[in-house]
Structures are given as structure tokens and as C-alpha cells.
NUTIBA-485655 format. One record per atom (N, C-alpha, C): atom name; x, z, y; residue in one letter; residue number from 1. Coordinates in pm, 1 decimal, padded with zeros to 6 digits. Last residue first. Layout:
REM residues N
+----+----------+----------+----------+---+-----+
:  a :       px :       pz :       py : r :   k :
+----+----------+----------+----------+---+-----+
: CA :        X :        Z :        Y : A : NUM :
...
+----+----------+----------+----------+---+-----+
//
This chain:
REM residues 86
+----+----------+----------+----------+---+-----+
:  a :       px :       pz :       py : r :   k :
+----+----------+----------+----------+---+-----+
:  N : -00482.1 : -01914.5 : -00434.0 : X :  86 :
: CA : -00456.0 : -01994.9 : -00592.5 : X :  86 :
:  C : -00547.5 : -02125.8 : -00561.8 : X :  86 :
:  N : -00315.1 : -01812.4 : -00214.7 : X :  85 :
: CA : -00406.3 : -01837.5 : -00278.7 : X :  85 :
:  C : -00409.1 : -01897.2 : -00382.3 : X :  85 :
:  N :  00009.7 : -01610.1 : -00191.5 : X :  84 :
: CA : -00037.2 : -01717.1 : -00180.0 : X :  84 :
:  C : -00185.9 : -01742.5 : -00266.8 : X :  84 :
:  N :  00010.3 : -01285.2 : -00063.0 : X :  83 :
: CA :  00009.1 : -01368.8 : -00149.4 : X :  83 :
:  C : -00091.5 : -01508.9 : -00132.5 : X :  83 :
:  N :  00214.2 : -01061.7 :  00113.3 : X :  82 :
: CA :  00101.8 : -01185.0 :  00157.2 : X :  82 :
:  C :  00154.6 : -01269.0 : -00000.4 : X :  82 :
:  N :  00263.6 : -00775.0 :  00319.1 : X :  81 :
: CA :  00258.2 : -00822.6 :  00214.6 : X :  81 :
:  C :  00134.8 : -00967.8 :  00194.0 : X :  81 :
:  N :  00415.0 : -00566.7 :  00520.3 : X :  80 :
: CA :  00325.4 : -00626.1 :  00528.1 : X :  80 :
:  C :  00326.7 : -00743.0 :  00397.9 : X :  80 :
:  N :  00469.9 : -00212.0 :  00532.7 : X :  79 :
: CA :  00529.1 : -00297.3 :  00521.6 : X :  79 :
:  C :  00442.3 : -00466.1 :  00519.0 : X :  79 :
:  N :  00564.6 :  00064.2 :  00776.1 : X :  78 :
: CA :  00476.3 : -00047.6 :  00655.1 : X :  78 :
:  C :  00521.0 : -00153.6 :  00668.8 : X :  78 :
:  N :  00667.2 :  00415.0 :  00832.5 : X :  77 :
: CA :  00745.4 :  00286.3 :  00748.2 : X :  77 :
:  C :  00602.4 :  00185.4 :  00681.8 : X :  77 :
:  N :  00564.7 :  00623.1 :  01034.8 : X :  76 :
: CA :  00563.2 :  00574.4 :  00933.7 : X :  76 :
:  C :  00633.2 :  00452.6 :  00932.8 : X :  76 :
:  N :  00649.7 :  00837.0 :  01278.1 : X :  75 :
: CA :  00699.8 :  00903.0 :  01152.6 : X :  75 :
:  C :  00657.8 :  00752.1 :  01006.6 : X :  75 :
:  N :  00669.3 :  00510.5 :  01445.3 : X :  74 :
: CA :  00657.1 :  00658.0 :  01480.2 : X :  74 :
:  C :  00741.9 :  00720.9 :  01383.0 : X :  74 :
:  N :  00661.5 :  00308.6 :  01300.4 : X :  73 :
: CA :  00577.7 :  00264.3 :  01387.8 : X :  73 :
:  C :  00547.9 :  00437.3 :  01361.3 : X :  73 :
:  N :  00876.0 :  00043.8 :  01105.5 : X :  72 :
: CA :  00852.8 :  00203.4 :  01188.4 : X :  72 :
:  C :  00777.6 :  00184.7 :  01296.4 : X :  72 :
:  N :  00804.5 : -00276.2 :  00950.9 : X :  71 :
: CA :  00877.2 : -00213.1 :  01023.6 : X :  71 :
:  C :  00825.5 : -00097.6 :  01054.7 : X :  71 :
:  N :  00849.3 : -00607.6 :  00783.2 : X :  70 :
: CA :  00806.8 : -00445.9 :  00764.8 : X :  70 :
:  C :  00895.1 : -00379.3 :  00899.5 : X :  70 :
:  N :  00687.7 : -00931.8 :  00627.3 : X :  69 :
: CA :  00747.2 : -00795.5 :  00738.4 : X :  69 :
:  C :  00764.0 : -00613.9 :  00698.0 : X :  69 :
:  N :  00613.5 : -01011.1 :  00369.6 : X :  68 :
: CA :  00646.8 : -01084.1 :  00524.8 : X :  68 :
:  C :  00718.6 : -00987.5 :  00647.0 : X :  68 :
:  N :  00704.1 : -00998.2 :  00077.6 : X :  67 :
: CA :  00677.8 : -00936.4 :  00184.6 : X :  67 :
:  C :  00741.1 : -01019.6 :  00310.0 : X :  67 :
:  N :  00464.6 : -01131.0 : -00159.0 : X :  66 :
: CA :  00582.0 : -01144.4 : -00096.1 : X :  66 :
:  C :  00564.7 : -01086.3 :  00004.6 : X :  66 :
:  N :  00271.9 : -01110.7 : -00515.0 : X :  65 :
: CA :  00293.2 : -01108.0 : -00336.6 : X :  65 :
:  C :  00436.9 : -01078.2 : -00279.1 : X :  65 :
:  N :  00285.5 : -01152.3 : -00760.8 : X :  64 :
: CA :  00256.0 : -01280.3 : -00661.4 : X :  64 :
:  C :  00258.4 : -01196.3 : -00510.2 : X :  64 :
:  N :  00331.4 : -00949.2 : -00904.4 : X :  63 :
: CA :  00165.1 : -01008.5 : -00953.3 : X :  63 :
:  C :  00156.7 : -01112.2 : -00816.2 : X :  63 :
:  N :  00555.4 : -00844.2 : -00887.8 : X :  62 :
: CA :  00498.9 : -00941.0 : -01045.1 : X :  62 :
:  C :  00409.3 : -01012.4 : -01052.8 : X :  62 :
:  N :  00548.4 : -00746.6 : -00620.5 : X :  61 :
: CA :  00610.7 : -00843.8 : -00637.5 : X :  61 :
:  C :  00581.3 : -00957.8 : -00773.6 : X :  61 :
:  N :  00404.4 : -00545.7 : -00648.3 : X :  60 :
: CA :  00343.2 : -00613.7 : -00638.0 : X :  60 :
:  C :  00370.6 : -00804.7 : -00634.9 : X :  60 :
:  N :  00602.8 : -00383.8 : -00792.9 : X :  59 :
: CA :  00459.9 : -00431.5 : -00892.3 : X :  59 :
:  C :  00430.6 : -00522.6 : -00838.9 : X :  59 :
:  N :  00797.1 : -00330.1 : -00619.3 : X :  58 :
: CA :  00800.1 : -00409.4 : -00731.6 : X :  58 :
:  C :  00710.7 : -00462.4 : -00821.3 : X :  58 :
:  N :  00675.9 : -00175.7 : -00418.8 : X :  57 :
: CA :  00657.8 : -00331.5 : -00361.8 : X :  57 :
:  C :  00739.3 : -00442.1 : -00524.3 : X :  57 :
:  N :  00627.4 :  00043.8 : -00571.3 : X :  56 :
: CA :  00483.0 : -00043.2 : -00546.1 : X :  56 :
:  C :  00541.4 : -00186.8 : -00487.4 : X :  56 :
:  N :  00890.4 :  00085.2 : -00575.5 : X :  55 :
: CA :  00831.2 :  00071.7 : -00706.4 : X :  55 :
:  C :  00694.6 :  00026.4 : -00678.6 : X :  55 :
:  N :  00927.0 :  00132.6 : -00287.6 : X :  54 :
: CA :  01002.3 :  00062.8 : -00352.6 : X :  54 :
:  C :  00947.4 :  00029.4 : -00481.7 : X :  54 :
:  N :  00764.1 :  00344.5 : -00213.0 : X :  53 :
: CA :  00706.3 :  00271.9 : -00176.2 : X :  53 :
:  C :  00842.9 :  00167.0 : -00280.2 : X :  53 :
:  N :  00708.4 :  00581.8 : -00436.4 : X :  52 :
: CA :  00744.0 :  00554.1 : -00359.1 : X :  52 :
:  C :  00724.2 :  00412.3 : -00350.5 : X :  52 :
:  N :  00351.8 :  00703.3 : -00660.7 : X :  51 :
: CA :  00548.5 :  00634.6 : -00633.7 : X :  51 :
:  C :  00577.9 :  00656.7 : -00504.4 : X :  51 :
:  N :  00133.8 :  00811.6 : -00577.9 : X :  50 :
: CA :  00274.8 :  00873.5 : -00624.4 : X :  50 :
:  C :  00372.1 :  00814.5 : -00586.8 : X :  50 :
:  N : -00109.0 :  00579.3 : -00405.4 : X :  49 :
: CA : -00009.2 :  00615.0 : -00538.7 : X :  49 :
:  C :  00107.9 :  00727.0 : -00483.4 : X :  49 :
:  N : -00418.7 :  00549.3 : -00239.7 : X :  48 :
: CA : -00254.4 :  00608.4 : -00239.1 : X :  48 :
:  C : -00198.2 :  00620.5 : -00424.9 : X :  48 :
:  N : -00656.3 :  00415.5 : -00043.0 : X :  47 :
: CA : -00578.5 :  00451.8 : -00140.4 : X :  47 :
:  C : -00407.1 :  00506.2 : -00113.8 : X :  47 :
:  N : -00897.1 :  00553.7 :  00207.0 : X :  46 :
: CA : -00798.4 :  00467.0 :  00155.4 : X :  46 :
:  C : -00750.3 :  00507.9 :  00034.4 : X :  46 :
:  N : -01200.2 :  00571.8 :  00401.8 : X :  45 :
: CA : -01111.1 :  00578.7 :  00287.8 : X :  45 :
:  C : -00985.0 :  00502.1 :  00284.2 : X :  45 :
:  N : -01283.9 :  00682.5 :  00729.1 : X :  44 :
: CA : -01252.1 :  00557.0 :  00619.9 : X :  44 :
:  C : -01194.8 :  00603.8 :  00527.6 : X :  44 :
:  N : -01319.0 :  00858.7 :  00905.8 : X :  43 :
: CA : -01426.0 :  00799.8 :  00878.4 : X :  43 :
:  C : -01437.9 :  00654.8 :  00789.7 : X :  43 :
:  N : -01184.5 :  01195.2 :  00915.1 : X :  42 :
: CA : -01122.5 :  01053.3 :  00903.5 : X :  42 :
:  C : -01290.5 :  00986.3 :  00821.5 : X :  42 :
:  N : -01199.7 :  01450.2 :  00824.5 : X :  41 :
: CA : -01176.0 :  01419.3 :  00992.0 : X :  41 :
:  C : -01211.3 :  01215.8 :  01014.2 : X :  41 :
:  N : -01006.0 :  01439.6 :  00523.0 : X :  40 :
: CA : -01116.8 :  01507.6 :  00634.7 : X :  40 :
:  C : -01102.6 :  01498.3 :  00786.4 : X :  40 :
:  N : -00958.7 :  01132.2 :  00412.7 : X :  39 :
: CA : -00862.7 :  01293.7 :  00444.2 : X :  39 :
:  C : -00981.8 :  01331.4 :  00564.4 : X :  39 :
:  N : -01074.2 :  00989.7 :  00122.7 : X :  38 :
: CA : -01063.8 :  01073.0 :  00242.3 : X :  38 :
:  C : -01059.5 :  01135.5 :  00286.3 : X :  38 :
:  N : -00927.5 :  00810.7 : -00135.8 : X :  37 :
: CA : -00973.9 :  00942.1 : -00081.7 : X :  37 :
:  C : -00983.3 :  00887.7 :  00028.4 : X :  37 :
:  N : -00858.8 :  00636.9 : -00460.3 : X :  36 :
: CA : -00919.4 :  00675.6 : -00263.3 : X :  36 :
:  C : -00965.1 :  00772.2 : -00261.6 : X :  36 :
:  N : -00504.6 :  00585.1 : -00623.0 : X :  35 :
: CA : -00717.4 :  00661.7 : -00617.8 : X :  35 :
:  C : -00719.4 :  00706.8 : -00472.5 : X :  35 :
:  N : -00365.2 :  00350.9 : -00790.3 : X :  34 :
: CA : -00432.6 :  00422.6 : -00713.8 : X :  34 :
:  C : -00563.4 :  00468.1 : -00712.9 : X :  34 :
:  N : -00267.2 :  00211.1 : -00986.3 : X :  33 :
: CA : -00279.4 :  00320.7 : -01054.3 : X :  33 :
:  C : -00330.5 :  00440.1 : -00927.2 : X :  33 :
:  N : -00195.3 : -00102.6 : -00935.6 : X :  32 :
: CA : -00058.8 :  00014.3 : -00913.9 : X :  32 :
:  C : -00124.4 :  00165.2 : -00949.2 : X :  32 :
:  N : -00428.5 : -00169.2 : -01110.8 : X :  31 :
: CA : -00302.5 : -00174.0 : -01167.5 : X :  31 :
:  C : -00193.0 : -00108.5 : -01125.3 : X :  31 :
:  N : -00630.7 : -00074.6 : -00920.0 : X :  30 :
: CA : -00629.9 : -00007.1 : -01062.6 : X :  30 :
:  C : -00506.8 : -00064.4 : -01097.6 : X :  30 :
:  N : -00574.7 : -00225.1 : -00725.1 : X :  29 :
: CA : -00558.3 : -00108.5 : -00661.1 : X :  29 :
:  C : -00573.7 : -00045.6 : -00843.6 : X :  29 :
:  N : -00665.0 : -00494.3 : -00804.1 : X :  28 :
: CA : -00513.2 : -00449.6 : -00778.4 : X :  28 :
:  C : -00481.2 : -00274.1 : -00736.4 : X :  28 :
:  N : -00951.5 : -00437.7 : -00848.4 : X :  27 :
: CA : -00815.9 : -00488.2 : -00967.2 : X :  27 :
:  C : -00663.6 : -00472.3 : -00941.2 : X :  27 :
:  N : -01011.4 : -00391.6 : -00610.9 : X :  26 :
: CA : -01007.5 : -00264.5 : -00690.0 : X :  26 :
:  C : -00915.9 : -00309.4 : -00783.7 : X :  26 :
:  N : -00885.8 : -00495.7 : -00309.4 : X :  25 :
: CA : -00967.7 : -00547.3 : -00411.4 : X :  25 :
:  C : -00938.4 : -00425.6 : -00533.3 : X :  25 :
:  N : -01012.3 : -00295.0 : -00018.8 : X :  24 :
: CA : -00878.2 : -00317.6 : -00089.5 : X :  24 :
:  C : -00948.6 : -00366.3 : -00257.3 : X :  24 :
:  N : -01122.9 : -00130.8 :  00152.0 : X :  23 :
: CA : -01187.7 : -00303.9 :  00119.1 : X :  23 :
:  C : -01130.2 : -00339.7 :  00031.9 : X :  23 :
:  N : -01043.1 :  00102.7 :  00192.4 : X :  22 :
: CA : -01161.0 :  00132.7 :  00156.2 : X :  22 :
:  C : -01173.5 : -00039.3 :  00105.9 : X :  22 :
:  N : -00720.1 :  00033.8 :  00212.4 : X :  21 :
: CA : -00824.7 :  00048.5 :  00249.0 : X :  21 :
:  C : -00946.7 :  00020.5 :  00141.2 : X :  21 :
:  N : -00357.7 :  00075.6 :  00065.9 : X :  20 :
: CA : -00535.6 : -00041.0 :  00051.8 : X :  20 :
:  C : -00575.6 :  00064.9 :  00128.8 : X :  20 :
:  N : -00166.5 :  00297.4 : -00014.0 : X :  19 :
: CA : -00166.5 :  00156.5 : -00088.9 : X :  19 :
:  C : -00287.6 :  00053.9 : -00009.9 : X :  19 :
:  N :  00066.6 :  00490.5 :  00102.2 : X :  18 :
: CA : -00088.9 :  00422.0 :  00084.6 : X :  18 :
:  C : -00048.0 :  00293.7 :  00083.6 : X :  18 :
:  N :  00282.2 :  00696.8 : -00127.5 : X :  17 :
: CA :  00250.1 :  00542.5 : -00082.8 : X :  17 :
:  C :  00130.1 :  00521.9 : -00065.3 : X :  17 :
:  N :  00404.5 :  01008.8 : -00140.1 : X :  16 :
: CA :  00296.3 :  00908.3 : -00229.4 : X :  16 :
:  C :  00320.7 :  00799.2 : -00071.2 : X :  16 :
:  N :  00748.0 :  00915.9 : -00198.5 : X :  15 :
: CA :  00620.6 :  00911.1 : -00188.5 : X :  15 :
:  C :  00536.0 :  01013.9 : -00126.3 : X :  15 :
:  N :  01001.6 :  00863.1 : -00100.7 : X :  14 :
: CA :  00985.8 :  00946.9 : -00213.3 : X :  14 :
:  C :  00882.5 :  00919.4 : -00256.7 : X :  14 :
:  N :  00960.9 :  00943.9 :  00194.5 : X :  13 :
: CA :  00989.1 :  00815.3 :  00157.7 : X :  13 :
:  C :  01001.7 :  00759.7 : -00006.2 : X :  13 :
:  N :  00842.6 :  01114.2 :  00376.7 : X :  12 :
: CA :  00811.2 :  01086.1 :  00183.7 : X :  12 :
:  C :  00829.1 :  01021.5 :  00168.0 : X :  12 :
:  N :  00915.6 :  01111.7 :  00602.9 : X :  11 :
: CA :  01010.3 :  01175.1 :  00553.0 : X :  11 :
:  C :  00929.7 :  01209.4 :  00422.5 : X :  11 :
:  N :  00760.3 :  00823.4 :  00660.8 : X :  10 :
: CA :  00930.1 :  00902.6 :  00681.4 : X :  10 :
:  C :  00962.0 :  00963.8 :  00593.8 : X :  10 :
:  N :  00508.1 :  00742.5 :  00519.2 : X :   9 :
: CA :  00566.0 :  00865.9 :  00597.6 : X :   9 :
:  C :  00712.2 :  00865.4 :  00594.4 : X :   9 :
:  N :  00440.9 :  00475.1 :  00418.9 : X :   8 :
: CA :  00451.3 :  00547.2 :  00421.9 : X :   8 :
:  C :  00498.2 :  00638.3 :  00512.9 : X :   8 :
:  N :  00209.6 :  00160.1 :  00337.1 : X :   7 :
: CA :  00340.0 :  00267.5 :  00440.6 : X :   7 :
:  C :  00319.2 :  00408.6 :  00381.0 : X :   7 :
:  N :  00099.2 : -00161.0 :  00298.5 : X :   6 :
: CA :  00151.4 : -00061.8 :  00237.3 : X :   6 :
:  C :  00199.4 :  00036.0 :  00342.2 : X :   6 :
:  N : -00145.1 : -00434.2 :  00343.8 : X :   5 :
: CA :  00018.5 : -00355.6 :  00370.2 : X :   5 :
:  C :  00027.5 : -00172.7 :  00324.0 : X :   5 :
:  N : -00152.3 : -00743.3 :  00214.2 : X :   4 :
: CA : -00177.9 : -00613.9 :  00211.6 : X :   4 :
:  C : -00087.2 : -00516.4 :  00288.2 : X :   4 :
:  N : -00355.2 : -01077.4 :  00214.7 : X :   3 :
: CA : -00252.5 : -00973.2 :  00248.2 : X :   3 :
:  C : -00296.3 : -00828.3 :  00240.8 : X :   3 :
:  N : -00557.9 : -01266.0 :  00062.4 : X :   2 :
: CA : -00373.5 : -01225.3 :  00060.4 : X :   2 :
:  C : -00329.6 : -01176.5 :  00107.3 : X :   2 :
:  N : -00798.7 : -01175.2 : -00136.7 : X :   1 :
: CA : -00735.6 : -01089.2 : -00039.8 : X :   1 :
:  C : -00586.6 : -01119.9 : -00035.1 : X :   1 :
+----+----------+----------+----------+---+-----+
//
């Protein structure tokens, strides 16, 4: 999976951070320490961490991914993330 993207809410910029979709590889989603849910109404899961989004794009930075983009798209901030294959 090389890419991921991350966002948050405006004004939690603080956090929590979704992290992945329901497809999102679990090894990485257990190291930033996320857990899926679904928000009622809604016919997909996703993940989320606590942190803010600055301390998830440092983890992910350790483990090889680089951010290609990011930009506001209303009340949210994502960001787009891409690691090279091995």
C-alpha cells in the first residue's frame, strides 16, 4: 500500500487524526496506535488516532513515507502520503 492520506478537521487540528480506511494495511495502522470505527449513518469504516496530525506525519515519516501533497477541502486539512516500494 504506497499511499495514504491522512486529515483532519480544522478546528481539531489538535486531533484525533483519520488515519486509513477500512483497506488500510493493519501493521501500519497498529503502529500509529489506531482503532476503526463507524460513525453511524456511514457505510465504511475508518481509522483514527488522538494525536494530531503533525505527530502521525512524524511516525510515518520513520517508517518510509513522504508527503506528496496536502491541502483544505472545506472544514478539513489532508494530506497525501506515498512510500516507495521495496
Amino acid at each position: 500500500m504506497p499511499y495514504m492520506l491522512i486529515s483532519t478537521q480544522i478546528r481539531l487540528e489538535n486531533g484525533p487524526t483519520n488515519v486509513g480506511d477500512e483497506y488500510s494495511d493493519p501493521e501500519i495502522m497498529n503502529y500509529l496506535g489506531a482503532r476503526k470505527s463507524t460513525i453511524l449513518g456511514n457505510n465504511f469504516s475508518e481509522y483514527q488516532v488522538d494525536d494530531p496530525p503533525r505527530l502521525v506525519l512524524d511516525k510515518l515519516e520513520k517508517i518510509g513515507f513522504r508527503l506528496q501533497t496536502m491541502t483544505g477541502v472545506g472544514q478539513t486539512l489532508v494530506w497525501c502520503l506515498h512510500k516507495e516500494t521495496e
